[in-house]
N, C-alpha and C positions, 0 to 999 in steps of 0.2 A: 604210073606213079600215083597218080589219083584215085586209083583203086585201092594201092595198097593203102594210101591214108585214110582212107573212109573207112576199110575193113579194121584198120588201129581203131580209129575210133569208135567203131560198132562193138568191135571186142572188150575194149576198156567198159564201156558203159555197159554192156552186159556183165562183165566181172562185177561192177558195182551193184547192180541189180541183183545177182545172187548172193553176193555178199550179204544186201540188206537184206535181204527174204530169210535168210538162211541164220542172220545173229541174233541171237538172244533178248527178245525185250523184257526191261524189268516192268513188275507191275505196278498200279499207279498209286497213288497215297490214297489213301480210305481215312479215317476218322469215324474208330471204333467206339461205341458207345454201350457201357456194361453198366444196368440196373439190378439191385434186388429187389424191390420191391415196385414193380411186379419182374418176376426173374425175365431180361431179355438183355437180347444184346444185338444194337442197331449197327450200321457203316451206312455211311455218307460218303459220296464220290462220287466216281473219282475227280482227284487233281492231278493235274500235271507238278505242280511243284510242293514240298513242304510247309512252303510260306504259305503257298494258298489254301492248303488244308489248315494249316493255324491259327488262320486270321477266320475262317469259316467255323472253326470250332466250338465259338461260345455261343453263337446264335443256337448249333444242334442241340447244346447241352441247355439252355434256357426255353428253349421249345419241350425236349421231354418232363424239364421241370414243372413247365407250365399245365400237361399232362396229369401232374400229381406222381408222377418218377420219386424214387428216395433212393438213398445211398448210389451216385453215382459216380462211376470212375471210368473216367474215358484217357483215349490214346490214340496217337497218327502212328500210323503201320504203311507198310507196301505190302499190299494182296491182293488176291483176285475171291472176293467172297460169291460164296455160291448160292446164297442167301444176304436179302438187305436186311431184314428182320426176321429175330430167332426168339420166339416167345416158349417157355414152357407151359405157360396155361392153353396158349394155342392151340401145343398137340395133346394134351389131355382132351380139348374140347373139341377137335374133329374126329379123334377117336371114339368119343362119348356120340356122336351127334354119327358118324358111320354104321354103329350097332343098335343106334333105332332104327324098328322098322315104319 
């Protein structure tokens, strides 16, 4: 009888185990940051909750300003970026600097 209880339980708790392995996580909030001048566009993250990307969001945007950044528009998203910083003059200039010999 003690077997079988212990085997319930092993059972249960591996169901639970594949369960989590196996459901969907969403991804976590970011805090996009789009300039034009100079053209990029920054994420900051992750957080676990929207409050905390929100309340972290003016420090990011007062630090790029602080840069010399103009026309900024920023936004809290759920993503997984594959990139933290995406600058266009960037890849003009590893381009540029690949084709010197």
């Amino acid at each position: 009888m003690i077997g079988l209880g212990l085997f319930l339980i092993y059972f249960i708790l591996a169901c639970f185990l594949v369960y989590y392995l196996r459901s969907p996580r969403k991804p976590s909030w970011w805090v996009k940051v789009v300039t034009q001048s100079p053209v990029c566009t920054y994420y900051f993250g992750p957080f676990d909750s929207l409050a905390e990307a929100e309340s972290r969001q003016p420090e990011y945007i007062e630090d790029i300003k602080e840069e010399g950044a103009a026309e900024i528009i920023s936004q809290i998203q759920r993503c997984q970026p594959q990139q933290l910083t995406i600058c266009e003059d960037e890849d003009e200039e590893e381009l540029i600097e690949s084709l010197r010999f």
